[in-house]
C-alpha positions as CSV (number, residue, x, y, z in Angstrom):
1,X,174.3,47.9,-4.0
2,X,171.1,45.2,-3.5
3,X,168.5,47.1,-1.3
4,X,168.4,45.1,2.1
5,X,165.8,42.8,3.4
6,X,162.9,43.7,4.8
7,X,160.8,40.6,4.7
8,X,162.1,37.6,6.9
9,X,163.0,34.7,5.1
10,X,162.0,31.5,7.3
11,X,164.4,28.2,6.2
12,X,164.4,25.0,7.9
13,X,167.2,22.7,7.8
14,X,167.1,19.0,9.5
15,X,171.3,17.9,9.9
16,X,172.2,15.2,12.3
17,X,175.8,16.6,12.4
18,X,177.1,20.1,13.8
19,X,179.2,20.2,10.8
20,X,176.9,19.9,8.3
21,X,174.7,22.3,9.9
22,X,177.4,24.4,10.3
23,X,178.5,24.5,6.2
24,X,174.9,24.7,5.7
25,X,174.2,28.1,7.4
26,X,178.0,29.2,6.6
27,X,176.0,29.0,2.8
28,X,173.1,30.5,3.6
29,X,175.0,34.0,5.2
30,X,177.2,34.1,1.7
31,X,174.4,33.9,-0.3
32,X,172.4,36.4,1.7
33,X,175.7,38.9,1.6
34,X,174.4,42.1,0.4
35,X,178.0,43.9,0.8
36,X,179.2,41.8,-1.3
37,X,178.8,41.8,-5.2
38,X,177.3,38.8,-6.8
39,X,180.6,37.7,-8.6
40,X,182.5,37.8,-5.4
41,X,180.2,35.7,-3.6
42,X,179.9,33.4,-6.4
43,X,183.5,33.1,-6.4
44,X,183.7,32.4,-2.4
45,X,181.2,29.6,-2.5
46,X,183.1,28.1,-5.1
47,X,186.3,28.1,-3.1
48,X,184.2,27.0,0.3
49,X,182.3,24.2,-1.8
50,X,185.7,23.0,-3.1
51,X,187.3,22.7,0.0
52,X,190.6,23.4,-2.2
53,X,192.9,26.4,-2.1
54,X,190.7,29.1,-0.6
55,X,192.1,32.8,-2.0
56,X,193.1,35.4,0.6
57,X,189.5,37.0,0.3
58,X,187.6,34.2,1.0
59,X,189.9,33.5,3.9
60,X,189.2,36.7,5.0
61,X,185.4,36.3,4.8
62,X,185.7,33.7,7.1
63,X,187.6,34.4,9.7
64,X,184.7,37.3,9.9
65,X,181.9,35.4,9.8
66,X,182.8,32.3,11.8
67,X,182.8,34.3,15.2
68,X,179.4,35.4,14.7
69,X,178.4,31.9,13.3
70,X,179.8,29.9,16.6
């Protein structure tokens, strides 16, 4: 497993609309998944990105995340 962070990262995003803002940091927590191996999140961003026939796993992963996103 990755070593967590111990630096902050600092990122600044200007969106006009919640949901843009809203995919945009949905993104950002994937990618900075350290319980998750690289493949899998690969895989998940590709199904979130596509918007198409999200697997089980990835549908899992969100319903996870999105309570602590709202």
């Amino acid at each position: 497993m990755d070593e967590p962070r111990t630096q902050p990262i600092n990122i600044y995003i200007h969106e006009q609309k919640k949901e843009n803002l809203a995919r945009v940091l949905l993104f950002l927590t994937l990618f900075c998944e350290t319980g998750i191996s690289v493949r899998e999140r690969m895989e998940m961003f590709l199904d979130l990105y596509g918007n198409s026939l999200v697997r089980d796993r990835t549908s899992q992963y969100l319903d996870e995340i999105v309570p602590e996103l709202i």
